[in-house]
C-alpha positions in Angstrom: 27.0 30.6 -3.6 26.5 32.8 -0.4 27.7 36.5 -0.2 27.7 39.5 2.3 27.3 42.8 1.2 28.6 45.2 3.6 28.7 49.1 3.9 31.6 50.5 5.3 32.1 47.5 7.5 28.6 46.5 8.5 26.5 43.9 7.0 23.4 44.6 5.9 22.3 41.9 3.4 23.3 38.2 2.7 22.6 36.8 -1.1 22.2 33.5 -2.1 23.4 33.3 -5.7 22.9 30.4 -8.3 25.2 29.3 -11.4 24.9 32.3 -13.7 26.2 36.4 -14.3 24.5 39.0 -11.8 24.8 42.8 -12.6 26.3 45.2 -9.6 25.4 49.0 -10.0 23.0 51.5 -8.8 20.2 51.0 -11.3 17.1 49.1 -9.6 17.3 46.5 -12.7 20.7 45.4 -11.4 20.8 41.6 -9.7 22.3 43.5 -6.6 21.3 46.7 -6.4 23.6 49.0 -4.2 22.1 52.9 -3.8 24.9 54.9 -3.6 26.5 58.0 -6.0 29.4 56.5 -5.7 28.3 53.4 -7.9 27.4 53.8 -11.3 24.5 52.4 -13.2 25.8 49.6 -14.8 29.3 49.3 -12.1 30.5 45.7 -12.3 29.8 42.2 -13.7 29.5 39.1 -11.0 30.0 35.6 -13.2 29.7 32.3 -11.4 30.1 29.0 -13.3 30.3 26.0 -10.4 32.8 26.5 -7.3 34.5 29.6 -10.0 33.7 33.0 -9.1 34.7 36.3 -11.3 34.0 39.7 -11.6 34.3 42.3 -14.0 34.2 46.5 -14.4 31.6 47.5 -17.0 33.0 50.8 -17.1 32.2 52.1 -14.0 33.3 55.8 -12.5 35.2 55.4 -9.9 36.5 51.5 -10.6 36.5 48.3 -9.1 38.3 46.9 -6.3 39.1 43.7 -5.0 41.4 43.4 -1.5 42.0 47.2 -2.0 43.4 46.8 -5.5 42.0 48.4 -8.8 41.7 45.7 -11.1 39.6 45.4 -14.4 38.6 41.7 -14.4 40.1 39.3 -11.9 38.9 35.8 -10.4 37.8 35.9 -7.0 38.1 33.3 -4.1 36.7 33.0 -0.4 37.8 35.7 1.7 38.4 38.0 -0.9 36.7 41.4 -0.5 35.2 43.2 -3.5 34.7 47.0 -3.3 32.0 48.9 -5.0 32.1 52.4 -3.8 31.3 52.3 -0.2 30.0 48.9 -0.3 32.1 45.3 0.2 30.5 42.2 -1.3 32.7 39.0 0.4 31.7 35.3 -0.8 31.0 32.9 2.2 30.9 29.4 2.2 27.6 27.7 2.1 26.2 25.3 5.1 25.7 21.2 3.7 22.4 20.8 2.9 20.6 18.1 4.3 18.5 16.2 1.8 15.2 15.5 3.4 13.2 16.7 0.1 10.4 19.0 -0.2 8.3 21.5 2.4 8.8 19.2 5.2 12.5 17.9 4.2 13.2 21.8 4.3 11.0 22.0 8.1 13.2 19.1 9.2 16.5 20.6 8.6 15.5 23.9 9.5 14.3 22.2 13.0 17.5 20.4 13.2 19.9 23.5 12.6 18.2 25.4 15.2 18.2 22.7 17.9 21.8 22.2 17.3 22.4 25.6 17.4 20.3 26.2 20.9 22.1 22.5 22.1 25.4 24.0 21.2 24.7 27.4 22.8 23.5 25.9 25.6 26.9 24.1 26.5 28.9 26.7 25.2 27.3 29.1 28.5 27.4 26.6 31.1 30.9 25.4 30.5 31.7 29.1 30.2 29.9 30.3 33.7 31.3 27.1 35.3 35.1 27.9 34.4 35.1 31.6 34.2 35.7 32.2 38.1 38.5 29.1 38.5 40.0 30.5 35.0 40.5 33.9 36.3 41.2 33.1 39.7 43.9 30.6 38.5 45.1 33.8 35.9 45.3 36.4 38.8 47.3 33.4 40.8 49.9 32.8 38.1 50.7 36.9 37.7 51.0 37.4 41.1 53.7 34.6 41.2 55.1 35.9 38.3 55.4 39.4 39.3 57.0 38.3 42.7 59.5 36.0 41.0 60.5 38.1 37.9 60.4 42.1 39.8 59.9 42.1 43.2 62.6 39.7 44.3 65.4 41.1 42.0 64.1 44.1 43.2 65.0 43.2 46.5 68.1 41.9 46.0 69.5 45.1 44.0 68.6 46.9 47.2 70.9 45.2 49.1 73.8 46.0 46.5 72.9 49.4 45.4 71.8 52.9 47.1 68.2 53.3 46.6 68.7 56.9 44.9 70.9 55.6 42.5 68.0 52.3 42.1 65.3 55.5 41.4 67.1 57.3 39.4 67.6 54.1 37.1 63.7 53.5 36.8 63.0 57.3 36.1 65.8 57.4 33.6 64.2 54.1 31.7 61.1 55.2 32.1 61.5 58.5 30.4 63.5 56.7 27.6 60.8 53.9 27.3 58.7 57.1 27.3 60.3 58.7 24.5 60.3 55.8 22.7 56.9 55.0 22.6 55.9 58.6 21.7 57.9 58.6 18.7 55.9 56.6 16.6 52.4 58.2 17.3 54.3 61.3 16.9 55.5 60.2 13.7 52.4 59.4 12.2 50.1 62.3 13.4 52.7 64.4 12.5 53.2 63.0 8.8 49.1 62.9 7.9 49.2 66.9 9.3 52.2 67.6 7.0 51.2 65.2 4.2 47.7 67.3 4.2 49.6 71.1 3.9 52.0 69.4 1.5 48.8 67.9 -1.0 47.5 71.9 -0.2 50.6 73.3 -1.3 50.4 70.9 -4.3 47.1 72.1 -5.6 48.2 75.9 -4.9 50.3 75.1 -7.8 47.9 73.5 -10.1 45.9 76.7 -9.4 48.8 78.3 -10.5 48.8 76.6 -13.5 45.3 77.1 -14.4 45.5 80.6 -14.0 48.1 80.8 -16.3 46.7 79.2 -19.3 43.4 80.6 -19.1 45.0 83.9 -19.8 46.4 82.0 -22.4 43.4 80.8 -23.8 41.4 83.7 -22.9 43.6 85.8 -25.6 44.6 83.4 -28.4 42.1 80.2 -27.7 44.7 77.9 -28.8 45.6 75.3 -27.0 49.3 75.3 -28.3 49.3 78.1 -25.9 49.2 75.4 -22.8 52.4 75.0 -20.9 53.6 73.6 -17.6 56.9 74.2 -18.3 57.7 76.7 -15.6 56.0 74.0 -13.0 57.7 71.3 -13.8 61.0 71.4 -11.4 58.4 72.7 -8.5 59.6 70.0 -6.0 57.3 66.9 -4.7 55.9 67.0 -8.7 57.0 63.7 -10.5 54.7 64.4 -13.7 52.4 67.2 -14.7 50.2 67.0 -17.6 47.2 69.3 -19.3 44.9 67.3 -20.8 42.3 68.1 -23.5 38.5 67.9 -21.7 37.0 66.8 -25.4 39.8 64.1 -26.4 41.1 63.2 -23.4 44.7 63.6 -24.9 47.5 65.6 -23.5 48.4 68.6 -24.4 51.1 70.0 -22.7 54.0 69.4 -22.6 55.2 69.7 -25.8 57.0 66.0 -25.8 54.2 64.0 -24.8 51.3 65.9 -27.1 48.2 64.0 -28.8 49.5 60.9 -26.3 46.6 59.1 -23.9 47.1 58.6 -20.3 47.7 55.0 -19.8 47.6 55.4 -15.7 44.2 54.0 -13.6 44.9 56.7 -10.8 45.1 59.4 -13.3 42.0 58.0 -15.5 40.0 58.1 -11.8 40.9 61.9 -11.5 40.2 63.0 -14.8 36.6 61.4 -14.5 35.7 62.9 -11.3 36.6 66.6 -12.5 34.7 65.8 -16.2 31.9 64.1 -15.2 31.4 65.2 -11.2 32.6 68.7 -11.8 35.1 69.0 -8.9 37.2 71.8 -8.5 39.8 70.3 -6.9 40.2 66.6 -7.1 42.8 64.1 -4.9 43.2 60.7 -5.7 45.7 58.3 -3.5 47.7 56.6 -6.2 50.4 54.1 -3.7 52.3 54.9 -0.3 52.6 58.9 -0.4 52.0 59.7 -3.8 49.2 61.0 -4.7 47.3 62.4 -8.2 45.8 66.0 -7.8 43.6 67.5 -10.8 41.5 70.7 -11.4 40.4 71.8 -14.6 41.1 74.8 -17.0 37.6 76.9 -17.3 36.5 77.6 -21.0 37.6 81.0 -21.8 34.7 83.8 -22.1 32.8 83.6 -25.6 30.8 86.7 -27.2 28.6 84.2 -28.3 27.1 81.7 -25.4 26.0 79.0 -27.9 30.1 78.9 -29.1 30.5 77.5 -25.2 30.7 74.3 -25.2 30.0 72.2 -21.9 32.2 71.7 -19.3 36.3 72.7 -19.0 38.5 73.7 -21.7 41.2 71.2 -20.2 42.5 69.7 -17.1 45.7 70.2 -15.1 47.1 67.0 -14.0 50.1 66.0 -11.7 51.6 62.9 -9.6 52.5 64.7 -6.7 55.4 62.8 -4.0 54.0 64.6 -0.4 57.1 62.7 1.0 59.5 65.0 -0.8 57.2 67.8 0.5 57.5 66.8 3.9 60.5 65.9 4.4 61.8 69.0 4.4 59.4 70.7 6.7 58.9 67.6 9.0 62.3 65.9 9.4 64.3 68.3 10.9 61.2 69.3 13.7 61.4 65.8 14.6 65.1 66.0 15.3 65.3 69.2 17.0 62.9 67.4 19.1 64.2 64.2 19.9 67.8 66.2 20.4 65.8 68.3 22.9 64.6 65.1 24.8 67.2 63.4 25.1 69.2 66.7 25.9 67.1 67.3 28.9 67.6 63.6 30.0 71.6 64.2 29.9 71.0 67.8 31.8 68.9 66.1 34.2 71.5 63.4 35.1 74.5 65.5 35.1 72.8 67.9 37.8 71.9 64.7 40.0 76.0 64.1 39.6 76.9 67.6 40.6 74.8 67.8 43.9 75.2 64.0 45.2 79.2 63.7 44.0 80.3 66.6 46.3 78.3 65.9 49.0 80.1 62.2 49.0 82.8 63.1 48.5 83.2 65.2 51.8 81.2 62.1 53.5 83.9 60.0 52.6 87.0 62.2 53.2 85.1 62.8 57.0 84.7 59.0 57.2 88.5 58.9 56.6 89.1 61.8 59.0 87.7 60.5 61.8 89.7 56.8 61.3 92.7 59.1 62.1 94.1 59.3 58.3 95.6 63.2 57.5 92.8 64.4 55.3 92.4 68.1 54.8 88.5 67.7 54.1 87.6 69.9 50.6 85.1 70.5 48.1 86.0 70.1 44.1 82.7 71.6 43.6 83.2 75.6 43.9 79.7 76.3 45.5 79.6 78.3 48.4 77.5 75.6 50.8 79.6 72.9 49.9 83.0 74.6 50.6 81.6 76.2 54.0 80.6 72.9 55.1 84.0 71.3 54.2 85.3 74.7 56.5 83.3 73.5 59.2 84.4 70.0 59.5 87.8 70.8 58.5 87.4 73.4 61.7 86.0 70.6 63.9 88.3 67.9 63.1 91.8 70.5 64.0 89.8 70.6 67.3 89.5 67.2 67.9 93.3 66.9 67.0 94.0 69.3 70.1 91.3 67.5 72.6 93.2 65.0 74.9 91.1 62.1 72.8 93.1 59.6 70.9 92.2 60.6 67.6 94.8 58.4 66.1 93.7 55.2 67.5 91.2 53.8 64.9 87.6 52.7 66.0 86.8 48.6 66.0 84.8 48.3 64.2 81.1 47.8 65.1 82.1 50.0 68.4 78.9 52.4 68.2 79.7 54.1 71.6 83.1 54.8 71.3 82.3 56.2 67.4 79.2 58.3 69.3 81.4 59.6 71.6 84.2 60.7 69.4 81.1 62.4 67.4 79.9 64.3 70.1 83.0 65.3 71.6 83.6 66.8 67.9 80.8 68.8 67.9 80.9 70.3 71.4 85.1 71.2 70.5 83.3 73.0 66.9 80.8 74.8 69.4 83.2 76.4 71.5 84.7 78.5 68.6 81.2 79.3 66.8 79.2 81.5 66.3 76.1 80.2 65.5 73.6 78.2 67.4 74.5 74.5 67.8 72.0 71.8 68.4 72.5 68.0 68.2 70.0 65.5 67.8 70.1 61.3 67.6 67.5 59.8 64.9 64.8 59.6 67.9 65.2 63.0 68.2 66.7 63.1 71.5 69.0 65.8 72.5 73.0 65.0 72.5 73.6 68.6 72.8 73.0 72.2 72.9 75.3 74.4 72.0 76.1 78.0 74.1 74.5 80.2 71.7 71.5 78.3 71.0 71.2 78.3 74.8 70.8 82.0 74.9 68.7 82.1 71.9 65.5 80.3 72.6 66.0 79.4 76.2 67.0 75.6 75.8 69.1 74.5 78.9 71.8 71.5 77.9 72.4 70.2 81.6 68.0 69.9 81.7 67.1 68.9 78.0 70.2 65.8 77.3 68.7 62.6 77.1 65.0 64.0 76.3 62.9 64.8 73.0 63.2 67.9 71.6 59.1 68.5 71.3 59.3 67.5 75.3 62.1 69.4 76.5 61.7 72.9 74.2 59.3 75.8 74.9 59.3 77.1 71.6 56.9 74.6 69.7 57.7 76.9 66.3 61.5 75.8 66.8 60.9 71.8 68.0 58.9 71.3 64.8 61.0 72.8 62.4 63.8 70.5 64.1 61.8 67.3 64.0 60.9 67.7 60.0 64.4 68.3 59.1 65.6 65.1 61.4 62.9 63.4 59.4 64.2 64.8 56.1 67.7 64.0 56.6 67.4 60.4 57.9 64.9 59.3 55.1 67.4 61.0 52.6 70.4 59.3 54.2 72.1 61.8 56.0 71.6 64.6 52.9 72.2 68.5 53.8 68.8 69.7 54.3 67.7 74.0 54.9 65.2 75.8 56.2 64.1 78.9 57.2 62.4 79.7 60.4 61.2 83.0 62.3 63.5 83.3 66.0 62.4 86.1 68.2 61.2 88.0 65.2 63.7 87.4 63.0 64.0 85.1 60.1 67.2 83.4 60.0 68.1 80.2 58.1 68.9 76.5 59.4 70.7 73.7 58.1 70.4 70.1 58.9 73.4 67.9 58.3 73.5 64.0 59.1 76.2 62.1 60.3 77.0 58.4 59.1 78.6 55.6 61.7 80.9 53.1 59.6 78.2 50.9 59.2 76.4 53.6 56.9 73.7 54.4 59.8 72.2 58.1 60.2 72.8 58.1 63.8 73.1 61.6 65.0 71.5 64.7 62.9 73.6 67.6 63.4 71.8 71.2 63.2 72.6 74.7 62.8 70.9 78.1 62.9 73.1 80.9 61.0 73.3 83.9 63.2 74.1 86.3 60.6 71.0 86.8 59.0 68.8 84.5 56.9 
């Protein structure tokens, strides 16, 4: 029978092992000798009588394991893992031998395994390096196809049905849940191993406690009736607490379970390593978030050193629950946390609402307007820019009322020119009564118009400048750029309100930039406005 040994995970030995029983442990007599403090002399007993394998502790420290269980004896099959201290022993199943007898049978078949070996390996790489590029080419191929088919083209075709803001907002919103989602479990489990490590510290604070305690107790009356956990006991996260006697191994305290042995592995494990390795604190995983913590009670101070005797008096013992622990330190971080997440999400979307909802709302009540309905255009949103641009248009649409144009008469539909001419005639009736500059642009960024005041301001004639670009047709370069990124802005945002603020003749006064939509749902003209009462 074949077995690995391993350390930690890498293997470093592989024993052949006849019909017969084999000693583990750390002394050099032992069959299979593993150096390590962490195996004792004599650890384990390895029995194998045909195709049976067994094993069994001989009393070692810190126990035997086999697939991450303590056990004392148990039978062991292939693929089963035995752990000695920081060492894995794992049976493996033996090659056929081929029967060719003697030195040169044993030539022969070593001859033979190694040409099959080179004759396999040999295949394996040319079959590999001739496949590898049509494989992978032929695997790029089908995701491409897959992508297009499964995301790009309903991609596409939600396009057509749905405004692309409303398509963005969509993936940012999934993507921040998806986010959150994925977050919470890493979250979860670094945050647990921090809390579960304060929580076993807070554990043995106690037990420190404790020990305290009764060496005062023992210090003035040496009697170990004097031991008591009593006042510990309710601490919560503590399922058990014990003091055990160092020389009998007994409890102790309490008083209802005194002169009775510890029947739990786990708890055996801890009271070794503080007896025999002399650890001042000692923590010893017992299942899923319990744990058993130990320290040891000092002998108390003797006028006569040969009355010492060796080692601690006794040993506090508990089976601590960090769960409880952290629970109530973790649990409610992890919802204030996850309220605050998904509390930002809900701000986030109800802000998106209150600046796009208003500023539809007047696009469709203008749409309206302009089909000759009676709409008195308003804002439900009491913000100052929205309800002085419903002002505006409400201002420009009485004047179109009192033009000589047949407001009433409603546009056929797909009749640009007549709708571009009832737009224009709109603003130059809303320039006549304002105030500010006026300057009106199509999406090439040709002049339409140029109001009186803007006239006077920077020097841009209307009669010279209709019909041409505004970087063409504009002396000041400062003003024609500033005009050109907002016509940008507002035609890739779909007609959207878009400000600026730009320096005129020395002073800094602010713009706006407002887009106008034809029936169709085209930006076709761009619509913008310098304030002339200050920026």
């Amino acid at each position: 029978m074949r077995f690995e040994i391993l350390k930690n995970g890498d293997l470093i030995e592989t024993k052949t092992l006849e019909e017969g029983q084999f000693q583990i442990g750390r002394s050099e007599d032992c069959a299979i000798c593993l150096k390590s403090n962490k195996v004792s002399k004599q650890h384990a007993l390895l029995v194998i009588k045909g195709s049976q394998i067994a094993v069994v502790d001989t009393g070692s420290s810190n126990g035997l394991f086999v697939n991450g269980v303590m056990v004392k004896k148990q039978r062991i099959h292939l693929g089963d893992i035995i752990s000695v201290g920081e060492y894995q022993l794992r049976p493996i199943k033996d090659f056929p031998k081929l029967n060719h007898g003697g030195a040169g049978g044993r030539a022969v078949e070593g001859n033979l395994a190694r040409k099959t070996n080179e004759e396999f390996l040999a295949n394996s790489n040319s079959d590999a390096n001739a496949n590898t590029a049509a494989t992978l080419q032929s695997h790029q191929e089908k995701f491409k196809q897959l992508v297009d088919k499964k995301v790009l083209i309903p991609l596409y075709e939600v396009m057509k049905l749905v405004d692309w803001r409303v398509l963005l907002g969509s993936i940012i919103l999934s993507a921040l849940v998806l986010t959150v989602l994925l977050a919470a479990r890493p979250l979860y489990v670094w945050a647990t191993g921090l809390t579960q490590s304060e929580a076993l510290e807070r554990a043995h604070t106690v037990l420190n406690q404790i020990v305290r305690e009764n060496y005062r107790g023992l210090q003035k009356g040496g009697d170990f009736a004097r031991l008591s956990v009593d006042p510990w006991e309710s601490v919560k996260g503590f399922e058990e607490l014990y003091i055990i006697d160092s020389k009998t191994g007994n409890i102790v305290a309490p008083v209802k379970l005194y002169n009775k042995s510890l029947n739990d592995s786990y708890a055996l494990i801890a009271l070794k390593k503080v007896l025999e390795e002399k650890s001042p604190q000692v923590t010893v995983e017992h299942s899923n978030g319990v744990f058993i913590v130990a320290q040891p009670i000092p002998q108390p101070a003797q006028e006569n050193l040969e009355d010492l005797a060796p080692g601690p008096a006794a040993v506090v013992l508990g089976k601590f629950q960090a769960a409880a622990s952290i629970t109530s330190v973790f649990e409610p971080v992890l919802e204030a946390i996850i309220f605050a997440v998904f509390l930002g999400l809900f701000a986030y979307y109800l802000v998106l609402k209150m600046v796009t909802h208003p500023v539809q709302q007047i696009q469709e009540q203008l749409d309206a307007a302009l089909r000759g309905e009676a709409v008195s255009i308003a804002s439900e949103a009491r913000l100052e820019d929205f309800e002085n641009l419903a002002q505006v248009i409400n201002f420009s649409v009485s004047k179109l009322k009192q033009s000589n144009v047949d407001f009433g008469k409603p546009l056929a539909s797909g009749d640009h020119e007549a709708e571009d001419e009832l737009y224009v005639k709109t603003i130059e009736e809303f320039d006549v009564g304002s105030s500010d500059a006026v300057l009106l642009l199509d999406k090439e960024k040709k002049v339409k118009f140029v109001g009186h005041v803007l006239e006077e301001l920077i020097g841009l004639r209307s009669q010279y400048a209709q019909g041409q670009n505004i970087s063409d047709c504009c002396r000041d370069a400062g003003f024609a750029g500033t005009a050109i990124d907002m016509t940008d802005r507002v035609v890739s945002s779909l007609g959207e309100t878009q400000n600026a603020t730009l320096d005129i003749n020395g002073i800094n006064r602010a713009m706006v930039a407002v887009g106008h939509r034809s029936q169709s749902g085209e930006v076709r003209f761009i619509l913008l406005i310098v304030k002339m009462g200050g920026a």
